[in-house]
matplotlib code that plots the C-alpha trace (Angstrom):
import matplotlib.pyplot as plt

x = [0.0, 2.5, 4.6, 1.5, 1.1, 4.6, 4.1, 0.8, 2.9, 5.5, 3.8, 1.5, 4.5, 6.0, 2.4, 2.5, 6.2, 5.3, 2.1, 4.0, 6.5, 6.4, 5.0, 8.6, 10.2, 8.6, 6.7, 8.7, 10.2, 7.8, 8.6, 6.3, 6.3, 5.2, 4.3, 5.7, 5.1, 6.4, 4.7, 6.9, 6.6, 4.4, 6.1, 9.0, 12.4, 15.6, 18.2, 20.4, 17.2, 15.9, 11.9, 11.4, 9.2, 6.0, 4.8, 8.0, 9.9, 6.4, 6.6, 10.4, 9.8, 6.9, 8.7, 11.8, 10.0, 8.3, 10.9, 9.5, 11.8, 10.5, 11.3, 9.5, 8.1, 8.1, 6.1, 2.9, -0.1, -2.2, 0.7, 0.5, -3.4, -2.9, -0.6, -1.9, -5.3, -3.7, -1.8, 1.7, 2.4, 1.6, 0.7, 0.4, 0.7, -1.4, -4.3, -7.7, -10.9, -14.0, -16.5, -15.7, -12.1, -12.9, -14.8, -11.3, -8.8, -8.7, -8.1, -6.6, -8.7, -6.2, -5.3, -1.9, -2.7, -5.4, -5.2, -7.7, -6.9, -6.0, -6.2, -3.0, -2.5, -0.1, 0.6, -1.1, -3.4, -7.0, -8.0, -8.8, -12.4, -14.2, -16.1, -12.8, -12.2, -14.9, -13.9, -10.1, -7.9, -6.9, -4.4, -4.9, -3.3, -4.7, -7.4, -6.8, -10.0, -9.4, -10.3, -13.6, -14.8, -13.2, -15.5, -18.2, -17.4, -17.6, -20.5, -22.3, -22.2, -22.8, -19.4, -17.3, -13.5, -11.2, -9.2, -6.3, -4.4, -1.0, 1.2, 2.2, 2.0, 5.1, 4.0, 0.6, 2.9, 5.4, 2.2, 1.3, 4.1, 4.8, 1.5, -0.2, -2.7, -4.5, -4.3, -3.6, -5.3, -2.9, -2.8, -2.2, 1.4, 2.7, 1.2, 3.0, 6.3, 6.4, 4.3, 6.9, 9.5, 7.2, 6.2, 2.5, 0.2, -2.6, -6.2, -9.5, -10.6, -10.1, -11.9, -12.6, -10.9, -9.8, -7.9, -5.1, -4.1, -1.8, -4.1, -3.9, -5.4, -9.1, -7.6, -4.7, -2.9, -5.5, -2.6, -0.3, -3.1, -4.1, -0.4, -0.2, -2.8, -1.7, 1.6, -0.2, -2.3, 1.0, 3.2, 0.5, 0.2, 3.8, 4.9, 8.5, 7.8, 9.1, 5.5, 6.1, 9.5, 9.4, 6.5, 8.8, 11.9, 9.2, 6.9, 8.0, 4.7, 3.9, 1.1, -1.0, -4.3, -5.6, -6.6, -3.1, -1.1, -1.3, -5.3, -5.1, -2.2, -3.9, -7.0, -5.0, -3.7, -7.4, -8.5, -5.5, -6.6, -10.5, -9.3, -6.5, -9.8, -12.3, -9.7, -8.7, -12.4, -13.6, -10.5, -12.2, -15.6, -14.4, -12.8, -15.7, -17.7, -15.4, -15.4, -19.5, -19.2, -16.5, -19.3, -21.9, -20.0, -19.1, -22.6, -23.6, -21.1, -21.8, -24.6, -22.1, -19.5, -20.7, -18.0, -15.0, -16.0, -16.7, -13.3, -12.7, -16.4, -14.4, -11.3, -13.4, -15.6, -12.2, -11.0, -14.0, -14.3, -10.4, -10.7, -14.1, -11.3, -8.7, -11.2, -12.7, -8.8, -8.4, -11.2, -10.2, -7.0, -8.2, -10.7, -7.6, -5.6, -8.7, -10.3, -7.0, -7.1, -11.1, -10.2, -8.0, -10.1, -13.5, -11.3, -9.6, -12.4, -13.8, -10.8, -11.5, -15.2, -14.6, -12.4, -9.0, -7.2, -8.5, -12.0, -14.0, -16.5, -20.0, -18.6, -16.0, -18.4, -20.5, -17.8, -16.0, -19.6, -20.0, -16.1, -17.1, -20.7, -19.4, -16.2, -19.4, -21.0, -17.5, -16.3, -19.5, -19.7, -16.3, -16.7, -19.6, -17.6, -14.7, -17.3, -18.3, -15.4, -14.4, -17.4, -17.2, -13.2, -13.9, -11.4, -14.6, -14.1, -17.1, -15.4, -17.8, -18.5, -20.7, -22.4, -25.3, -28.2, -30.7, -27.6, -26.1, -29.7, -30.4, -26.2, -27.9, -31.2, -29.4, -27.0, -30.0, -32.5, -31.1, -32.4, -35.3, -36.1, -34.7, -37.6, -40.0, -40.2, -41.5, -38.7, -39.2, -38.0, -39.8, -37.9, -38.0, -35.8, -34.2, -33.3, -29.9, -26.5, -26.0, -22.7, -21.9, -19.9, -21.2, -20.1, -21.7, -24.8, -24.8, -23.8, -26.9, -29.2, -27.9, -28.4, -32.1, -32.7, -31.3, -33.3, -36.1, -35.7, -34.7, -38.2, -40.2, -41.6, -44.4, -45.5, -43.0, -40.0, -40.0, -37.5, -38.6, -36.7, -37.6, -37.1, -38.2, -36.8, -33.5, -33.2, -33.6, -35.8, -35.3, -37.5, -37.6, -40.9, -41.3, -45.0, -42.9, -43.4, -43.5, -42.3, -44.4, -44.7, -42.5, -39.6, -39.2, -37.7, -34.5, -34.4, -31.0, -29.5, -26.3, -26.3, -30.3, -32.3, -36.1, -35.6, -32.6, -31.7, -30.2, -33.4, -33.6, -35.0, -32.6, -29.4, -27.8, -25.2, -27.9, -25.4, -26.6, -29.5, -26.8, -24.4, -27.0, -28.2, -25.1, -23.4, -26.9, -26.0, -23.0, -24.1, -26.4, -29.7, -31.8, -33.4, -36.6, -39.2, -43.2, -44.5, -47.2, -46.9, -48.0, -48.4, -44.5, -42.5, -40.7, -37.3, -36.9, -33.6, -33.3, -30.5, -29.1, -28.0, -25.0, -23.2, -20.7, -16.6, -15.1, -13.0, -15.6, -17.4, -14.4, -13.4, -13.9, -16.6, -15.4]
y = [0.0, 2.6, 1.8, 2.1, 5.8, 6.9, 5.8, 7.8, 10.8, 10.3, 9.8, 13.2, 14.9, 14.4, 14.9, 17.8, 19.3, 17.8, 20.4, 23.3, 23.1, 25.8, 24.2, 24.5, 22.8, 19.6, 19.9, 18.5, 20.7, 21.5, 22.6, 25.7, 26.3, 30.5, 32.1, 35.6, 38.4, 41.7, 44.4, 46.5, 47.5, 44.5, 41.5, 41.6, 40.5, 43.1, 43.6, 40.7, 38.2, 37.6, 37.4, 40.9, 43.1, 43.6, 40.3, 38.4, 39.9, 38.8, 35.5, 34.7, 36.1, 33.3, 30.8, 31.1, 31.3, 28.1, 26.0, 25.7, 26.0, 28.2, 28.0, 31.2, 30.2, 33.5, 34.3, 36.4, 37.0, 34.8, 32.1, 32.5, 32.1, 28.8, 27.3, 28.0, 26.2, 23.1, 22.7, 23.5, 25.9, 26.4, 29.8, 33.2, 36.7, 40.2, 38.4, 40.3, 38.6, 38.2, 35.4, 34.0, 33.4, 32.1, 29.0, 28.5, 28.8, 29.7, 32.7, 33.6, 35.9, 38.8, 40.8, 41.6, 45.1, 47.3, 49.1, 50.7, 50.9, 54.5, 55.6, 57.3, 59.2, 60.9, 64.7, 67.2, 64.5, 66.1, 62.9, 63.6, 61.9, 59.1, 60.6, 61.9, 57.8, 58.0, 56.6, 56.2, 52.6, 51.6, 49.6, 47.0, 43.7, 40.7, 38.5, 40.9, 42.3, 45.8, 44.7, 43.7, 46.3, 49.3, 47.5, 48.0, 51.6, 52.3, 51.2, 52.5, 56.2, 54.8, 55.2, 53.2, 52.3, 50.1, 47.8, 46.3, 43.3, 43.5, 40.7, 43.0, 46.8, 47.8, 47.1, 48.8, 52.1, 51.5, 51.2, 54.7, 56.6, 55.0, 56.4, 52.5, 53.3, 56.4, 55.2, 52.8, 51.3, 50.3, 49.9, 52.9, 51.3, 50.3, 53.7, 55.6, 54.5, 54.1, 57.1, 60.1, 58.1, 56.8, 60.8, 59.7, 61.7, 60.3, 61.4, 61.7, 58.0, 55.8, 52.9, 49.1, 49.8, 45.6, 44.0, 41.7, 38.4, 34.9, 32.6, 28.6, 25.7, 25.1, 21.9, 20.5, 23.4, 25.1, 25.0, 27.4, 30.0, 29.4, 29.7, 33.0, 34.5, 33.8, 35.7, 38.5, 39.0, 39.2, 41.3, 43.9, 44.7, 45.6, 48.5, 47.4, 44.1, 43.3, 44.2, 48.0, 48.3, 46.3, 49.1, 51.7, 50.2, 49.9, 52.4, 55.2, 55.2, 55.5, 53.9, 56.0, 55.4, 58.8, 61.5, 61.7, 65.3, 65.6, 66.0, 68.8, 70.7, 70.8, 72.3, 75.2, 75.4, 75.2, 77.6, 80.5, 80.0, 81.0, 83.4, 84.7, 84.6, 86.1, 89.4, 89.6, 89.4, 92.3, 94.3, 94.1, 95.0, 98.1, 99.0, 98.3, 100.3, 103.0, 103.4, 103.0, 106.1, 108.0, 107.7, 108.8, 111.7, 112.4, 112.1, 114.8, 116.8, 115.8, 118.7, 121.5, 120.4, 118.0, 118.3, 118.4, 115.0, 112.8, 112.0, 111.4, 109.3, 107.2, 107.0, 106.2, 103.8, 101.9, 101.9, 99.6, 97.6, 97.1, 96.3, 93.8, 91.8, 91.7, 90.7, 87.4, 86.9, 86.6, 84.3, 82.0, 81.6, 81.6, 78.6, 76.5, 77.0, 76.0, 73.2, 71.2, 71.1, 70.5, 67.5, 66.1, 66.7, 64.9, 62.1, 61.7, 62.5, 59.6, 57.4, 58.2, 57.3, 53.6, 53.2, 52.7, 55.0, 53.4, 54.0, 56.5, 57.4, 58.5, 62.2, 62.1, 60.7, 63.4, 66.2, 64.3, 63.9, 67.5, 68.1, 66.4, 67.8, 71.1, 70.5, 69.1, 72.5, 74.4, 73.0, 73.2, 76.8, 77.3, 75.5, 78.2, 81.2, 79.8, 79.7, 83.2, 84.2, 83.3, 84.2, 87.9, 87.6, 86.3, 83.6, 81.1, 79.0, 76.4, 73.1, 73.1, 69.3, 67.3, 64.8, 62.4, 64.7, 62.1, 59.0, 62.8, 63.5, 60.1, 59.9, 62.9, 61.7, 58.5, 60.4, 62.3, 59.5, 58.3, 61.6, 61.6, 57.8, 58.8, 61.3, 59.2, 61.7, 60.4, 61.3, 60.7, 61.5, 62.7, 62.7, 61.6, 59.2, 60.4, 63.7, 63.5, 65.1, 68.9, 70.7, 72.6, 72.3, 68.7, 68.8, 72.7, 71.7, 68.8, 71.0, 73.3, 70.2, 68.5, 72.6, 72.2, 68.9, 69.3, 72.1, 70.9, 67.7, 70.3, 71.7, 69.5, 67.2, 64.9, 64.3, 64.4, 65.9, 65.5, 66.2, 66.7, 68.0, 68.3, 70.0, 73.4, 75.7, 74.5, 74.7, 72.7, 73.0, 71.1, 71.4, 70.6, 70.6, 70.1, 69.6, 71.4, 74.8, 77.4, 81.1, 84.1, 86.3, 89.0, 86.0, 85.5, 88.9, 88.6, 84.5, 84.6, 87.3, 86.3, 85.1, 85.6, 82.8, 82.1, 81.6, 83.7, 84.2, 82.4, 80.3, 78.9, 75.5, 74.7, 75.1, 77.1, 79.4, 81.0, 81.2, 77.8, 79.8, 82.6, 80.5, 78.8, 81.9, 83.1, 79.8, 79.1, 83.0, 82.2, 78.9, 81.6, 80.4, 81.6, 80.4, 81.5, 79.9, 79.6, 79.3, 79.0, 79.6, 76.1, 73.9, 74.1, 75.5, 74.7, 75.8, 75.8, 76.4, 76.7, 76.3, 76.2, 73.0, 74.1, 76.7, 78.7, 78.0, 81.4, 81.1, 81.1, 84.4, 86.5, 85.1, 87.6, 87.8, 86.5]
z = [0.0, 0.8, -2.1, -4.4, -3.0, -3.4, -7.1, -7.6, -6.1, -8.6, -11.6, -10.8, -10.1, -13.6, -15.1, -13.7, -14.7, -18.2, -18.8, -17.3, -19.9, -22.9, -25.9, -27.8, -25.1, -26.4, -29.5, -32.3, -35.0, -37.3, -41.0, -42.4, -46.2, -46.5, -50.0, -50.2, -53.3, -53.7, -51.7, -49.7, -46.9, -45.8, -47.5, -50.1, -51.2, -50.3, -52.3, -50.8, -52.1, -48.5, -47.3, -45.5, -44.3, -41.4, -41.9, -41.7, -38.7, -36.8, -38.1, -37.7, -34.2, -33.9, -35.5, -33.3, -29.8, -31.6, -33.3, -36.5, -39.6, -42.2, -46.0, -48.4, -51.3, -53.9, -56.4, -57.7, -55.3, -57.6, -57.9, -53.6, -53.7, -56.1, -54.0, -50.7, -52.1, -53.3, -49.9, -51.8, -49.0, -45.3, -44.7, -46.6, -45.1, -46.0, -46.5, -46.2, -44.8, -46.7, -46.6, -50.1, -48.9, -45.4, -47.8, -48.7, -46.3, -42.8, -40.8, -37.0, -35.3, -34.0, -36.9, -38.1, -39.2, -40.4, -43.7, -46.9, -50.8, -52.3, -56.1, -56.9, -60.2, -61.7, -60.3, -62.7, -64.5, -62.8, -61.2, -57.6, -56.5, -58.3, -60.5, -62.8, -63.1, -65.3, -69.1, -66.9, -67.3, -63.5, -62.5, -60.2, -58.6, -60.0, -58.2, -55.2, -53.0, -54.6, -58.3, -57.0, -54.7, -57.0, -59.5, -57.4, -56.0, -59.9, -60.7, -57.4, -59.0, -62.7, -64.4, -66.4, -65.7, -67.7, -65.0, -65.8, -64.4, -62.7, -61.1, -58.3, -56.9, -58.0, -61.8, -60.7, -60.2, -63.2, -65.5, -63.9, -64.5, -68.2, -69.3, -70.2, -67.0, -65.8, -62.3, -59.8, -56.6, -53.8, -49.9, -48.3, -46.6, -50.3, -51.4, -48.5, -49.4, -53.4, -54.6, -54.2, -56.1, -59.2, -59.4, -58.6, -55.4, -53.4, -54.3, -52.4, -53.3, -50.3, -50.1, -48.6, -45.1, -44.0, -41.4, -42.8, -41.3, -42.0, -44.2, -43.8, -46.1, -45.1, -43.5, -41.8, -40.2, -37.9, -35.3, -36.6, -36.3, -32.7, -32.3, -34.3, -32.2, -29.1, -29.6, -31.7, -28.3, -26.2, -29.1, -29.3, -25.6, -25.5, -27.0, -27.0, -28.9, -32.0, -33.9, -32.6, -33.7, -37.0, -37.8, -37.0, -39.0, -42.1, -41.6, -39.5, -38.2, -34.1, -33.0, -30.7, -28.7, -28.9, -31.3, -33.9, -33.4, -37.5, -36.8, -34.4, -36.3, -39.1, -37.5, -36.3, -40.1, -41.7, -38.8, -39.6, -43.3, -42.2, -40.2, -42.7, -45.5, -43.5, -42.8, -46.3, -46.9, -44.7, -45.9, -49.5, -48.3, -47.0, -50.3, -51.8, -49.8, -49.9, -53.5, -53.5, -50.8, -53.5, -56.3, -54.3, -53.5, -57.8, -58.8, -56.6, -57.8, -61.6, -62.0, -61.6, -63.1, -65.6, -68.1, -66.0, -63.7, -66.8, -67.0, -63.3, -63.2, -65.9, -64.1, -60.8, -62.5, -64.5, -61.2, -59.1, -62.0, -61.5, -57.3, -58.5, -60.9, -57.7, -55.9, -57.3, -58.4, -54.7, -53.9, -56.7, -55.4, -52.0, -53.5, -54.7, -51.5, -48.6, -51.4, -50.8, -46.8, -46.6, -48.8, -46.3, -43.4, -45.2, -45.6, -42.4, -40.7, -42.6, -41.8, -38.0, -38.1, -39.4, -36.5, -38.4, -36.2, -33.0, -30.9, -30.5, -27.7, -28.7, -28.2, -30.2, -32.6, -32.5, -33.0, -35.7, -37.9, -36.9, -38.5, -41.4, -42.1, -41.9, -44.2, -46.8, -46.6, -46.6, -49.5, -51.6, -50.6, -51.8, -55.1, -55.9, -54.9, -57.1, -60.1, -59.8, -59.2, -62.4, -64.7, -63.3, -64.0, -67.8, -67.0, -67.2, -70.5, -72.1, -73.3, -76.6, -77.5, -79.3, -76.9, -77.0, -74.6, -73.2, -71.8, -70.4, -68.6, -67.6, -65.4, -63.7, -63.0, -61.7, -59.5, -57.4, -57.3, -53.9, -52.6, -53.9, -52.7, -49.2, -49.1, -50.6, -54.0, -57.2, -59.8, -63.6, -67.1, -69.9, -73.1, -76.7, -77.5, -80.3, -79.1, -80.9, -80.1, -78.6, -79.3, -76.1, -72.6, -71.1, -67.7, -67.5, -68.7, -66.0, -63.3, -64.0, -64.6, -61.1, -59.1, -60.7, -59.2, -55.7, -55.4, -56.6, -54.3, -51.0, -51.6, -51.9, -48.9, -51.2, -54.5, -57.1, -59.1, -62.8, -65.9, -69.4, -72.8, -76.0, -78.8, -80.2, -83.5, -83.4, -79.8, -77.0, -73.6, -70.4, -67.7, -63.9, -61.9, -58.7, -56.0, -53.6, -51.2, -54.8, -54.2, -53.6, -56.9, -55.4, -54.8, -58.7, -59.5, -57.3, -57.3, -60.1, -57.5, -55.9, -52.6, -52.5, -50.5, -49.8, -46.2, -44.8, -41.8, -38.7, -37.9, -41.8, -42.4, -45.6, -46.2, -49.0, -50.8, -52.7, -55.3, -57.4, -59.4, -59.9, -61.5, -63.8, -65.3, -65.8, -67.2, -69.9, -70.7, -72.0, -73.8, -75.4, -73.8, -71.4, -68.1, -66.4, -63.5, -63.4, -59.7, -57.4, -53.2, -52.2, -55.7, -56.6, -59.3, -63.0, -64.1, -67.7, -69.3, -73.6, -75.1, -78.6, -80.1, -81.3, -78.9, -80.7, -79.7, -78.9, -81.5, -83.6, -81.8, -82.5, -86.2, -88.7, -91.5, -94.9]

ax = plt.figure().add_subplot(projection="3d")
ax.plot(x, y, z, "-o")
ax.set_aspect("equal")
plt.show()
């Protein structure tokens, strides 16, 4: 009996030393076979022709805490994707997860890192949101998650974009800068640290934000991700681990659990440029109203001395006309320079409301939709000053082109029916199809078909909004009623009047420039048309533009007669 207990004591003794132990002091040495591509700074080969980068200094770190023995496998990312499906290889890295693929292979839970696709273009080439990719060729990598869901961010707002096929990001870029692609969708990390030297910038058009992890073959090697995540969990809680500084070596990039510096410097920078704008602003209103208070003062002067003033008038008169020019010069430049910063900020604001830069509490929340809202209205407010600005500096040109009229109606119509559904509107089209081609600036003509409808939409709570053209003695007419709220008859003769609103004041129900109508008339004026509104308080309205089917080049305005 006692020697029976001395033996039980034994043997749960060395049970017990034999679980304590670390599972590399006694798991066999396993052998891993890991697919790499080229996609600095993530995974890649160096110069020397060694596996580098974010995703292999975490899993050499694994692998020797582990044992294992790790041989890379290179290739493409589709020649990766084959392998890893057939079971040639164990593991690939800077994988994104998305149900299709989790019916293939399997996935640890603790992500790696956290990243989003950018289109970058070429500096000068006028590509900065998605709607320039319309008729564009983008370059993408092949069989990777951004092909599909640039696909589909193209089609969301009804354009049409030729995407191309590359075997890797670096080709993406090379295609770019070598004129065979417009652009090129990347990650932001390969994007960060290729796009200075291929001469290419970043635009607005961020998109698919995903977390990226080490994939495995549906079967067999379940183990190695259990394994993965366990040290992920411990790596990321220490900011001294070899995740942190192997971002740092490849990135430069801290990682911070609080609102990023970048963010608040550049509200102090967008807040001196309002401020800076505003002074400059009221400095010109004062000029303004000092000349007004000059001419005042001439034309009660002008019956005594009639004939002497006239030249001074003229002089005084030359003179205004010369301080309006300065004047909407210095809002179009003014325009260019604050445009580029609100950019930034609806984008990052963005970023920070998906949670890629870490969580947010419901008040930060609030303040960053607020941030964002108001950058909406800011920049729209800015983009109608700039157009002003330019017709009353005669530096407005019309890009006169033929172009089918009802497919150019119908992109418009599709663009603001999500409005009008969200408000439960009825929204139709009414025109022949055979309209045929007009010959004058498209996107103009768009941007005063689009003013039409949002207005028409903003003011109207039931019923319906509704867009006809046809046409009439060699010109054409398109119209846009509305059921909405209608205007009072003394409304309609200020309603084309800069800066004029229905409801003004502090306590207004709809927000506004009152510069859209403005620009409209003034933009049809120069297509040589005209535009003009019947309406009734309480029944709704219709805004009917005509314009010629052929507007004149201005060339062809100041040839001579032969």
């Amino acid at each position: 009996m006692p020697v029976s207990r001395f033996s039980l004591f034994v043997c749960s003794f060395l049970a017990f030393v034999f679980c304590s132990m670390p599972h590399s002091a006694w798991a066999e040495s396993v052998s891993i076979r890991v697919g790499t591509y080229e996609n600095a700074p993530k995974v890649f080969t160096d110069e020397s022709g060694r596996s580098a980068g974010i995703f292999i200094d975490i899993l050499s770190h694994i692998a020797k805490a582990e044992g294992w023995r790790v041989s890379y496998v290179p290739g493409t990312w589709a020649e990766g994707l084959d392998r890893l499906e057939k079971g040639e290889i164990d593991l690939m890295p800077d994988m994104a997860y998305t149900p299709d693929r989790s019916k293939i292979f399997s996935f640890h839970k603790v992500p790696v890192l956290s990243s989003w696709f950018q289109v970058y273009a070429r500096k000068g080439s006028g590509i900065s949101t998605v709607l320039d990719l319309n008729g564009k060729s983008i370059a993408v990598l092949d069989r990777s998650i951004q092909q599909q869901e640039l696909v589909k961010l193209i089609g969301t707002f009804g354009l049409s974009a030729n995407i191309v096929s590359a075997p890797d990001y670096k080709t993406t870029f090379e295609m770019v800068a070598k004129r065979k692609a417009d652009a090129a969708a990347t990650n932001r990390f390969f994007g960060m640290m290729h796009a200075k030297k291929y001469g290419l910038e970043d635009t607005a058009v961020i998109f698919n934000p995903s977390d990226l992890f080490f994939a495995a073959p549906k079967m067999g090697r379940g183990r190695f991700l259990q394994i993965i995540d366990a040290h992920l969990s411990k790596l990321k809680k220490d900011s001294r681990s070899v995740y942190y500084e192997s971002m740092k070596r490849w990135t430069s990039e801290e990682v911070h659990f609080k609102l990023p510096q970048w963010v608040k410097i550049l509200g102090l920078v967008v807040g001196a440029i309002l401020l800076t704008s505003i002074a400059g602003a009221s400095v010109l209103k004062h000029q303004v109203n000092v000349r007004t208070r000059e001419l005042k003062e001439v034309n009660l002067e002008m019956e005594e001395r009639i004939k002497r003033r006239t030249a001074e008038l003229a002089e005084a008169m030359e003179k205004a006309r010369a301080a309006d020019r300065i004047k909407s010069a210095f809002l179009a430049t003014m325009s260019h320079e604050l445009r580029t910063p609100l950019n930034s900020i609806i984008g990052f604001t963005g970023i920070m409301l998906q949670g890629l830069t870490g969580p947010l509490n419901d008040e930060q929340k609030k303040q960053m939709t607020m941030v964002q809202t108001s950058s909406r209205h800011l920049l729209a407010l800015i983009n109608d000053v700039l157009d002003i600005s330019k017709i009353e500096a005669g530096q407005l040109e019309l890009a006169v082109e033929p172009f089918e009229l009802r497919p150019s109606i119908e992109k418009v119509v599709r663009l603001v029916a999500p409005l009008a559904e969200k408000k439960g509107l009825e929204l139709t089209l009414e025109a022949d199809a055979d309209l045929g081609a007009a010959t004058t600036d498209q996107r103009r003509l768009e941007q005063i078909l689009l003013n039409l409808l949002n207005n028409a939409i903003k003011f109207t709570e039931k019923g319906r909004v509704a867009v006809s053209c046809k046409s009439e003695n060699g010109d054409y007419l398109l119209s846009v009623s509305d059921t909405g709220i209608g205007m009072k008859p003394e409304e309609l003769p200020n309603l084309f009047q800069p800066f004029h609103q229905l409801d003004s004041g502090l306590t207004r129900k709809h927000e506004g420039t009152g510069l859209g109508l403005s620009i409209c008339r003034k933009i049809i004026e120069m297509m040589g048309g005209s535009i003009f509104v019947e309406s009734r308080l309480g029944q709704g309205s219709v805004f009917t533009i005509r314009f010629p089917k052929h507007t004149e080049k201005p060339h062809e305005k100041n040839s001579p007669d032969h």
